[in-house]
The first five atom37 places (N, CA, C, CB, O) and aatype in JSON, in Angstrom:
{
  "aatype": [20, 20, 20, 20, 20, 20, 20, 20, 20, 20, 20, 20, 20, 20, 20, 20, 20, 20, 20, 20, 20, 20, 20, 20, 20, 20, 20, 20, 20, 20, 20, 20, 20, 20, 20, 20, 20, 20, 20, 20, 20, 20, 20, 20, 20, 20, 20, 20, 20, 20, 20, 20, 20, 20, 20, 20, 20, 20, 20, 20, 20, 20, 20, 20, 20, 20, 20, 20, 20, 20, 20, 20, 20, 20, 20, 20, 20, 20, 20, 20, 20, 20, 20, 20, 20, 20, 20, 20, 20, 20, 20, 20, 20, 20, 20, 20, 20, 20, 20, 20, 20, 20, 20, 20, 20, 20, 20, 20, 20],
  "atom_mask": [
    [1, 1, 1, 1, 1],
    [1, 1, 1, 1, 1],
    [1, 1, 1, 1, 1],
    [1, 1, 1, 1, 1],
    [1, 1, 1, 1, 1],
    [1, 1, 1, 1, 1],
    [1, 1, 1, 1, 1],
    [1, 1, 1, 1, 1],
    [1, 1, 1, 1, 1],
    [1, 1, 1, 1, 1],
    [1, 1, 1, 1, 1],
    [1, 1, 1, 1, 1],
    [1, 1, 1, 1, 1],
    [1, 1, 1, 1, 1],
    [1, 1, 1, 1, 1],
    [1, 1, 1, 1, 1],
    [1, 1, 1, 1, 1],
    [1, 1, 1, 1, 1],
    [1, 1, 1, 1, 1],
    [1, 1, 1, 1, 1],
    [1, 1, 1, 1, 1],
    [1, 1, 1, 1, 1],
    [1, 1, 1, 1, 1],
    [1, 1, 1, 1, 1],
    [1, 1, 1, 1, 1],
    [1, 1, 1, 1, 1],
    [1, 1, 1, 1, 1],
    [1, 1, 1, 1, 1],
    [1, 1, 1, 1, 1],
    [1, 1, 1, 1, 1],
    [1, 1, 1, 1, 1],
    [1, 1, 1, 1, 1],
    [1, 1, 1, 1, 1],
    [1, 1, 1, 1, 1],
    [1, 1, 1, 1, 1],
    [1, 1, 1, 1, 1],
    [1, 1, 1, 1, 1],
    [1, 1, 1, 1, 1],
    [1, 1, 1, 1, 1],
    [1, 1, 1, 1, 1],
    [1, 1, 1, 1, 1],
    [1, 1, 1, 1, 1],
    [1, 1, 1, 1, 1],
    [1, 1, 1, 1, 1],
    [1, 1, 1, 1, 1],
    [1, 1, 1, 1, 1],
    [1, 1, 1, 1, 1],
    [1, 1, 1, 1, 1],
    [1, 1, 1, 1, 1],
    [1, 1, 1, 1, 1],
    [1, 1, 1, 1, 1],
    [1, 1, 1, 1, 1],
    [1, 1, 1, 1, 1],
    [1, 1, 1, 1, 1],
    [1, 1, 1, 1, 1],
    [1, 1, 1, 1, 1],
    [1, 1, 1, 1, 1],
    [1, 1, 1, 1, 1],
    [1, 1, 1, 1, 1],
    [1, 1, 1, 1, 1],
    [1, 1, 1, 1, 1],
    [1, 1, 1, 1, 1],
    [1, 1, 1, 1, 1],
    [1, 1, 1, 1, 1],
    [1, 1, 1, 1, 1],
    [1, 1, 1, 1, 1],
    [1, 1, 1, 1, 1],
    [1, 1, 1, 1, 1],
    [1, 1, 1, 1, 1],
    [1, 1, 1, 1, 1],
    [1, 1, 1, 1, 1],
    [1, 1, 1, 1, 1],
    [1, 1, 1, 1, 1],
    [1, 1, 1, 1, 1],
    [1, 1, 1, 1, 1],
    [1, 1, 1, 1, 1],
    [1, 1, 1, 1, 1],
    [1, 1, 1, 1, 1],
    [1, 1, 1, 1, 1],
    [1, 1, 1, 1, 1],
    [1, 1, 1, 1, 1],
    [1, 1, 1, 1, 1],
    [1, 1, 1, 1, 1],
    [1, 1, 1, 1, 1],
    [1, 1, 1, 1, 1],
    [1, 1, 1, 1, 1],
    [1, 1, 1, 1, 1],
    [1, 1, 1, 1, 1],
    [1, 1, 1, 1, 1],
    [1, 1, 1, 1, 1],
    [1, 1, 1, 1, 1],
    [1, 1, 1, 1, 1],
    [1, 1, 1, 1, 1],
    [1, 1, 1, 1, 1],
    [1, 1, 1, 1, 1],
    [1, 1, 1, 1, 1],
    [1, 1, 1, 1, 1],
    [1, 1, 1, 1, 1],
    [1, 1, 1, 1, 1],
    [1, 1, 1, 1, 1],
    [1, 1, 1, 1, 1],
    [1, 1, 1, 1, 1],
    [1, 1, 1, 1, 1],
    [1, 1, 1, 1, 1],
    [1, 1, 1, 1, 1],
    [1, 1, 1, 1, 1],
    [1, 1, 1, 1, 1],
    [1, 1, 1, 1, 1],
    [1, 1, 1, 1, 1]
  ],
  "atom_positions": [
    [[149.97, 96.61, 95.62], [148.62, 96.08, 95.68], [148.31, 95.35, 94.37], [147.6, 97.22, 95.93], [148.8, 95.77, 93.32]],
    [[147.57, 94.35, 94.4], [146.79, 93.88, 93.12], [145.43, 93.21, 93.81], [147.77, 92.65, 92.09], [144.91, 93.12, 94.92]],
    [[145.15, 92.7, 92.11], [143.34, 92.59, 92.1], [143.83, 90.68, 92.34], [142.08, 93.32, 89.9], [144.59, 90.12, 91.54]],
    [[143.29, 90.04, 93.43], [142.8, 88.65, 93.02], [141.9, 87.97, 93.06], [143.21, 88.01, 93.29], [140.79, 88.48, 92.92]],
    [[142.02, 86.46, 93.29], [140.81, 86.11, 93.0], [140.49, 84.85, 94.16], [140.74, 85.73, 91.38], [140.96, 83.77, 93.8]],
    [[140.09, 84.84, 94.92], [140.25, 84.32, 96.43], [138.69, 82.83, 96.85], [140.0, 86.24, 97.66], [137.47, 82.94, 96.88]],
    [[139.4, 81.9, 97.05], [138.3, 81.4, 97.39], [138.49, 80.67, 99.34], [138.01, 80.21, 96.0], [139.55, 80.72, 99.96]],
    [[137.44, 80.2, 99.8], [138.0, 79.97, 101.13], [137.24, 79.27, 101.47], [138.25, 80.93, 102.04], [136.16, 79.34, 100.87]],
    [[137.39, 78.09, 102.79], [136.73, 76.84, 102.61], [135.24, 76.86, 103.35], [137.71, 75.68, 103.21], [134.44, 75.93, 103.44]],
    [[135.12, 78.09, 103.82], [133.35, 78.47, 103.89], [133.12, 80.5, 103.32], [132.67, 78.19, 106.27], [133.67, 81.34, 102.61]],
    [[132.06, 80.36, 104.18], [131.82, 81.72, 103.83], [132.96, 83.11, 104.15], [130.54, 81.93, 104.56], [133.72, 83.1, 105.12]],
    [[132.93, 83.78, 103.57], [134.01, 84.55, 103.64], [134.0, 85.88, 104.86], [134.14, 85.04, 102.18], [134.88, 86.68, 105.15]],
    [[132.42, 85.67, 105.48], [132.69, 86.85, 106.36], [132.09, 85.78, 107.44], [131.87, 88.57, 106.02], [131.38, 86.31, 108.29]],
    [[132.29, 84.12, 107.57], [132.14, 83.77, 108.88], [133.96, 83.39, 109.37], [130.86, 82.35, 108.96], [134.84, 82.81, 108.73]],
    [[133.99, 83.93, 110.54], [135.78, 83.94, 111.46], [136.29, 82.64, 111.21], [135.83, 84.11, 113.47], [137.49, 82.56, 111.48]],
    [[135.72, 81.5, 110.74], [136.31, 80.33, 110.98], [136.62, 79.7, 109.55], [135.42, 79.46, 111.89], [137.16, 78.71, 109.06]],
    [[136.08, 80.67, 109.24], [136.63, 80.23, 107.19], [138.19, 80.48, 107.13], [135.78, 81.68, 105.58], [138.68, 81.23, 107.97]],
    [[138.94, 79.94, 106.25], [140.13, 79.73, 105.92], [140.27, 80.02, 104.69], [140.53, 78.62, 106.18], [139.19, 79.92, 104.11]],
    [[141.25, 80.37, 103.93], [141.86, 80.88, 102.85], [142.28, 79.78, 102.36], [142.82, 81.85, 103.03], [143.2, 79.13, 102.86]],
    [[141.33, 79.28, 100.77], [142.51, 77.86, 100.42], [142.85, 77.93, 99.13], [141.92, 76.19, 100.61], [143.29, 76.89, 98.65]],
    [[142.73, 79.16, 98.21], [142.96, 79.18, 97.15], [142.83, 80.77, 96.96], [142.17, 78.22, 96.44], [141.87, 81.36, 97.44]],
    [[143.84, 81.46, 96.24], [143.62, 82.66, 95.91], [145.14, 82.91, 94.44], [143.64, 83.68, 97.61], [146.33, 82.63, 94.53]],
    [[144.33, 83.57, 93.21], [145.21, 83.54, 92.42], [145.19, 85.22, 91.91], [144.94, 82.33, 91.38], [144.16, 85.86, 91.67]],
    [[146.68, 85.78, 91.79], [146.98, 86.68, 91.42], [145.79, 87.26, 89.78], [148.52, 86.34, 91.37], [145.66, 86.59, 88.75]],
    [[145.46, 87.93, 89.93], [144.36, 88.74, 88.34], [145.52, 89.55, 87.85], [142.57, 90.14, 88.76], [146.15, 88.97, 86.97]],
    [[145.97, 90.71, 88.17], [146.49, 91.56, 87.74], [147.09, 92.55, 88.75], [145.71, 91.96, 86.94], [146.51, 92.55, 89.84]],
    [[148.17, 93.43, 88.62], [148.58, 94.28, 89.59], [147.18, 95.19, 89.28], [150.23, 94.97, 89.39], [146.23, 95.11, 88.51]],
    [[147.77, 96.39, 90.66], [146.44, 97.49, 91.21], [146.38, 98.04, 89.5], [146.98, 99.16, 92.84], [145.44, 98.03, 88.7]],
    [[148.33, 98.69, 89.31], [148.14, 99.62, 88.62], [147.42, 99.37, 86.8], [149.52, 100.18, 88.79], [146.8, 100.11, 86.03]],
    [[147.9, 97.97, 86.76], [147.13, 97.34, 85.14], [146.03, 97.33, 85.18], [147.33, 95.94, 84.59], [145.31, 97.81, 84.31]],
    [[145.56, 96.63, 86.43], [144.16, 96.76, 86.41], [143.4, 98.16, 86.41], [143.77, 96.07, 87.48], [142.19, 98.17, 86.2]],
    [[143.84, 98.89, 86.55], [143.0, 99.76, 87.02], [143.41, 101.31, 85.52], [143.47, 100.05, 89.07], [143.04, 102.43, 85.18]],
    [[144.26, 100.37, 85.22], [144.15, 101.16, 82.78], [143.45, 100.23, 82.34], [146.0, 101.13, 81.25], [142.25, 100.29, 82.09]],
    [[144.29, 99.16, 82.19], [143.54, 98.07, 81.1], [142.15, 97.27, 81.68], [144.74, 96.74, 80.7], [141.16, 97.24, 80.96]],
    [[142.15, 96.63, 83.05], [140.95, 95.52, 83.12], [139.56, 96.82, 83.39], [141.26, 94.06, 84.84], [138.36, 96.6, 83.17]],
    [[139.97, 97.71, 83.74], [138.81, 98.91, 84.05], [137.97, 99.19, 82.73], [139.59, 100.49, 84.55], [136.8, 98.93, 82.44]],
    [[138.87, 99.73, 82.12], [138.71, 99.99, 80.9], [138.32, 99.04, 79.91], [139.64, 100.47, 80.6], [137.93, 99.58, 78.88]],
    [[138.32, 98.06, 79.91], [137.72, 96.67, 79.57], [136.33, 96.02, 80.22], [138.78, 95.74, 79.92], [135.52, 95.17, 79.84]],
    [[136.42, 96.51, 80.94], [135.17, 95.89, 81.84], [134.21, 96.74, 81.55], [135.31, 95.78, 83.48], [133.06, 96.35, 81.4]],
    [[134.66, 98.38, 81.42], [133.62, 98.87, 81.4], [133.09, 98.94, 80.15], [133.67, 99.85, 81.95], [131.86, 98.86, 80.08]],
    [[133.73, 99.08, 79.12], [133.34, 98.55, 77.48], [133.01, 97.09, 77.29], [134.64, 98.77, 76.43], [133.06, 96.65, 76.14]],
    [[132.71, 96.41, 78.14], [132.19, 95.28, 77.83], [131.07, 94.93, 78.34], [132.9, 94.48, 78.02], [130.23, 94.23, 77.78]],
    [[131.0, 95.56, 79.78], [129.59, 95.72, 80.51], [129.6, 94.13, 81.24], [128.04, 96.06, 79.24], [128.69, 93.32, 81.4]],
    [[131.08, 94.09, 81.59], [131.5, 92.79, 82.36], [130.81, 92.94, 84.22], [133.58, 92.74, 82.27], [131.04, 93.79, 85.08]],
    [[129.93, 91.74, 84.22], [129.48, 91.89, 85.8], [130.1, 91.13, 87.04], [128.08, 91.51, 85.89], [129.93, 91.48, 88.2]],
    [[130.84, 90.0, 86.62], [131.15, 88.75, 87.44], [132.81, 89.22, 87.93], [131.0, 87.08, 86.34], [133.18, 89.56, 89.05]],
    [[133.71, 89.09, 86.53], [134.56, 89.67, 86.56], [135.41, 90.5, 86.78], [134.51, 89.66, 86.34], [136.23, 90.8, 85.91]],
    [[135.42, 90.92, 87.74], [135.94, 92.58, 88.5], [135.83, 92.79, 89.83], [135.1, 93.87, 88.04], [134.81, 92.38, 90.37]],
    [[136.83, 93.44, 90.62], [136.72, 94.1, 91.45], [135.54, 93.91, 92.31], [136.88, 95.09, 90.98], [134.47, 93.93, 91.7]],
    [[135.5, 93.7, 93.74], [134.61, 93.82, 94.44], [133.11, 92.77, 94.25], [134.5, 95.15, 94.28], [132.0, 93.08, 94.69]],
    [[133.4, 91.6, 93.56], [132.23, 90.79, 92.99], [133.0, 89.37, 93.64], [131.93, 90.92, 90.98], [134.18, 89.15, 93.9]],
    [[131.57, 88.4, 93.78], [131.51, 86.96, 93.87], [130.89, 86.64, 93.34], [131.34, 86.36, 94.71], [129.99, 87.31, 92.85]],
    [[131.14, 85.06, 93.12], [130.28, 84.15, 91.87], [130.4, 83.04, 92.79], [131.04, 83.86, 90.04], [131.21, 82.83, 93.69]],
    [[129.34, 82.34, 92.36], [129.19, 80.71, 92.54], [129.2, 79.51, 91.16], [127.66, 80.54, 93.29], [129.51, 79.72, 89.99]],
    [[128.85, 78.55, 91.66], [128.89, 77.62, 90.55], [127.77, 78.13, 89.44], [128.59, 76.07, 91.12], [127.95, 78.03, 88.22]],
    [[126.75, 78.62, 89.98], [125.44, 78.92, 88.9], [125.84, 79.96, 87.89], [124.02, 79.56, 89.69], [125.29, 80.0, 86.79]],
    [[127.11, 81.07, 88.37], [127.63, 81.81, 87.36], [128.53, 80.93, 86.64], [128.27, 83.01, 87.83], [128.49, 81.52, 85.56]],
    [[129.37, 79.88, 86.43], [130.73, 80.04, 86.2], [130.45, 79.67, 84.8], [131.85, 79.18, 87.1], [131.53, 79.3, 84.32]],
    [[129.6, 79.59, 84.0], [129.54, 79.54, 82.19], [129.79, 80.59, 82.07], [128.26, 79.21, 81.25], [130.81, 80.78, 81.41]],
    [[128.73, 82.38, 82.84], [128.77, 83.64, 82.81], [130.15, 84.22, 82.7], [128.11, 84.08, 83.86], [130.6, 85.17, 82.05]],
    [[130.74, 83.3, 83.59], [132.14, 84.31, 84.41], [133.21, 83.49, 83.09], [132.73, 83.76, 86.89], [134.09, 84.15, 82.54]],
    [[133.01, 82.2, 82.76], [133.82, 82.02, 81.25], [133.84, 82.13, 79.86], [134.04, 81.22, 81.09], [134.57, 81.66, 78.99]],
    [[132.47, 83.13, 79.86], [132.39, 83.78, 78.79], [132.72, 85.11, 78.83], [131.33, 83.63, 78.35], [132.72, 85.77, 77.79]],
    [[133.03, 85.64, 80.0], [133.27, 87.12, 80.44], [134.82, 87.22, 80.34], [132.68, 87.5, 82.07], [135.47, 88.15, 79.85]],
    [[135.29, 85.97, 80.94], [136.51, 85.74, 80.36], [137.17, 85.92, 79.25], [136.63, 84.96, 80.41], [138.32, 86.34, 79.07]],
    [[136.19, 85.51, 78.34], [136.87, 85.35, 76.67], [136.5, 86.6, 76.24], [136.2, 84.04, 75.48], [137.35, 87.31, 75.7]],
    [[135.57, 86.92, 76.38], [135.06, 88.43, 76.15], [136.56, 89.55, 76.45], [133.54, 88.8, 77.51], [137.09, 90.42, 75.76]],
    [[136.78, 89.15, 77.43], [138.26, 90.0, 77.41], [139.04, 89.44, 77.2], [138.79, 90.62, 78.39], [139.99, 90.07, 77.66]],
    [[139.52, 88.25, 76.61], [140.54, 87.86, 75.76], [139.98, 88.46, 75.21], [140.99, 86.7, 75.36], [139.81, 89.6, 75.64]],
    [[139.45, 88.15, 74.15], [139.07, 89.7, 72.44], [139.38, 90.37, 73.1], [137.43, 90.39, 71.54], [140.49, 89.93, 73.39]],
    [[139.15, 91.71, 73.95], [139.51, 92.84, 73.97], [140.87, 92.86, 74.1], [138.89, 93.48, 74.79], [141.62, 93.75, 73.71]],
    [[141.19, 91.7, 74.76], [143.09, 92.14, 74.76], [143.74, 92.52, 73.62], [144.1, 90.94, 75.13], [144.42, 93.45, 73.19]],
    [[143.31, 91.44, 73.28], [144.2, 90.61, 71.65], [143.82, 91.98, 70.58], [143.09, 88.48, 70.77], [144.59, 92.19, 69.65]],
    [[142.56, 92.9, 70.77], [142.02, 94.14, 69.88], [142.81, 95.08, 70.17], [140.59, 94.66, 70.1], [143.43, 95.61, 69.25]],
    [[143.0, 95.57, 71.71], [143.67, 96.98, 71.97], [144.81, 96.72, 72.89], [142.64, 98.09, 72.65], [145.29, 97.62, 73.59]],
    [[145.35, 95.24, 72.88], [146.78, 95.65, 73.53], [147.54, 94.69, 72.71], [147.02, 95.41, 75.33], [147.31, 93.62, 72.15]],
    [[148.97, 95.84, 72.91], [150.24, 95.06, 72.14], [151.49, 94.42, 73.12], [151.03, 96.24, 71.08], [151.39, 94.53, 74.35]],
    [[152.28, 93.95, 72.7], [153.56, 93.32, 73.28], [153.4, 93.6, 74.87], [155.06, 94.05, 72.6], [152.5, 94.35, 75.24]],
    [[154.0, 93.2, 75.51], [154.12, 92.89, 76.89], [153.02, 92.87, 77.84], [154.94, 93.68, 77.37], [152.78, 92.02, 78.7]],
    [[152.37, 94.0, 77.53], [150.68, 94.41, 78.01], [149.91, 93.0, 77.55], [149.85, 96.06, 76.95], [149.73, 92.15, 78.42]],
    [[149.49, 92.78, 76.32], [148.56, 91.23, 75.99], [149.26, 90.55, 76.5], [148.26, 90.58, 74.52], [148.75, 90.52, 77.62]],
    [[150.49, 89.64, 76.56], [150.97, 88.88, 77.04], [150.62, 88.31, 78.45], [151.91, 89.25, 76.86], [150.34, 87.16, 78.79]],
    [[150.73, 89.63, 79.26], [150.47, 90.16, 80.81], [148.87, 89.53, 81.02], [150.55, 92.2, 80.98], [148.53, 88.59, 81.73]],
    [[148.04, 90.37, 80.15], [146.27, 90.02, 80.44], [145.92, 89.09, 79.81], [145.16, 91.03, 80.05], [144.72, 88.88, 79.98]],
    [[146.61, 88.04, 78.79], [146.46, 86.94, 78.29], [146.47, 85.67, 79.46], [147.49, 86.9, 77.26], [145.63, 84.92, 79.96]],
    [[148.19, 85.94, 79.62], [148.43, 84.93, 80.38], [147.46, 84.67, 81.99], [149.93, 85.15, 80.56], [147.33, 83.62, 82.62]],
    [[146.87, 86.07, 82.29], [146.4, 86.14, 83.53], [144.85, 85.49, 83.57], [146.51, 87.63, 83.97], [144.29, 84.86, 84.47]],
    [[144.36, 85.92, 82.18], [143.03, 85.54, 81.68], [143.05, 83.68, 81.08], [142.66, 86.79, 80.28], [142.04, 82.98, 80.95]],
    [[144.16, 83.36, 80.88], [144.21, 81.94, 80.45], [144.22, 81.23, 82.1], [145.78, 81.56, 79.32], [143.44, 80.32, 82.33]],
    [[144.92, 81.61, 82.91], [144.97, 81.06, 83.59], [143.78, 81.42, 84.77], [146.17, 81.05, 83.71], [143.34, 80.42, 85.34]],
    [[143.33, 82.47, 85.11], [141.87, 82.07, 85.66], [140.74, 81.59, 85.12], [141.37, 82.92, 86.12], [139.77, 81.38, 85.86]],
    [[140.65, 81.31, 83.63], [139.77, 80.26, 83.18], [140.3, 78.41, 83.51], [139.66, 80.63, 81.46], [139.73, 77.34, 83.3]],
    [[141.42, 78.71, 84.0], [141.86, 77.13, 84.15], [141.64, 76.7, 85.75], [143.67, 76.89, 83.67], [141.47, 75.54, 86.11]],
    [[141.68, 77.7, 86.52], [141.74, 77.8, 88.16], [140.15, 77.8, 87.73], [142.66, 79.36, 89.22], [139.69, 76.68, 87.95]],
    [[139.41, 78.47, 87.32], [137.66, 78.46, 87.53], [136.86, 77.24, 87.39], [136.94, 79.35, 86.49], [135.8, 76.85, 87.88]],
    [[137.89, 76.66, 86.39], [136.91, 75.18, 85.72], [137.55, 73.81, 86.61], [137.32, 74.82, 83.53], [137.0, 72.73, 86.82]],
    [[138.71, 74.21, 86.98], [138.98, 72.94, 87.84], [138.55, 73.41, 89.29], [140.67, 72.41, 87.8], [138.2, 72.45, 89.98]],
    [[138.47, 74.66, 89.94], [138.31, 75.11, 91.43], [136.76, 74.63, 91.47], [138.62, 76.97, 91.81], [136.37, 73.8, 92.3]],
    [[135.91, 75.21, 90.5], [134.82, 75.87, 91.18], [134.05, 74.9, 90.54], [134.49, 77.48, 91.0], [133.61, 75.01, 89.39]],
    [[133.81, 73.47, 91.65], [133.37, 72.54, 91.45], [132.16, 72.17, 92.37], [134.31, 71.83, 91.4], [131.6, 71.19, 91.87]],
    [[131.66, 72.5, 93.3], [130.1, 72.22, 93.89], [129.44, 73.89, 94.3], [130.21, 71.01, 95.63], [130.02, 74.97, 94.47]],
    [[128.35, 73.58, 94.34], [127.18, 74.76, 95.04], [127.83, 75.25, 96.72], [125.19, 73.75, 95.3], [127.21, 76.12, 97.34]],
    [[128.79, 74.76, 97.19], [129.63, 75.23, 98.34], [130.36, 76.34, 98.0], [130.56, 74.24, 98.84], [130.45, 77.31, 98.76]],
    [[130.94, 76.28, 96.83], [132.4, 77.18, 96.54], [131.71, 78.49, 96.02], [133.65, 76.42, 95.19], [130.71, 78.63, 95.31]],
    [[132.57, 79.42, 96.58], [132.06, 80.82, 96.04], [133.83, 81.6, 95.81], [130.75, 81.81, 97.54], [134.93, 81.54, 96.36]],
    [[133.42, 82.05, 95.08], [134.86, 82.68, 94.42], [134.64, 84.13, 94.5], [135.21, 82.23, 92.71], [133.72, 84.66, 93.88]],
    [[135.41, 84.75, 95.19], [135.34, 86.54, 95.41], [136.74, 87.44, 94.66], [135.43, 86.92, 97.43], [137.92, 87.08, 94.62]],
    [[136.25, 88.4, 94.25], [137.58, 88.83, 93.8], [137.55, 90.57, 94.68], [137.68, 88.81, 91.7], [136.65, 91.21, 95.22]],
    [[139.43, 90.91, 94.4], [138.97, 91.49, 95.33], [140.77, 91.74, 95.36], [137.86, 90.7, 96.53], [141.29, 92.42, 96.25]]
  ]
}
């Protein structure tokens, strides 16, 4: 299992929506030491498990971002930062090029 981050070309609980973008966050088991444990010392809302955002969040959701870059770069070493770096660099790059009109809603999950 892992945590991602899923967007789809309408609403996500009407039958005729389609899946057109979804990017790996983290496995179940990392997520659920490190991004838990991060989220909850940060008092991260957008970011996590079981949440959607739209365009009106996505400054929120890329500062929530960096917010846990620091925490990586503070309490994790070798392979672990690397892991939540690379995962956190790259859904700030999928957010700013994806999540481009008041249509798109991004769920994670």
């Amino acid at each position: 299992m892992s945590v991602e981050l899923y967007k789809y070309s309408g609403n996500i609980y009407d039958k005729n929506s389609k899946l057109i973008l979804n990017e790996s966050i983290s496995s179940q088991q990392f997520y659920d030491i490190y991004w838990e444990k991060a989220i909850q010392e940060l008092r991260i809302k957008y970011v996590q498990d079981g949440t959607e955002f739209d365009i009106s969040k996505k400054e929120i959701v890329l500062k929530e971002l960096e917010l846990l870059l620091s925490w990586a770069k503070q309490n994790l070493q070798n392979e672990n930062l690397n892991y939540m770096k690379s995962r956190i660099e790259n859904l700030k790059n999928v957010i700013i090029t994806e999540l481009c009109n008041e249509k798109d809603i991004f769920y994670i999950f």
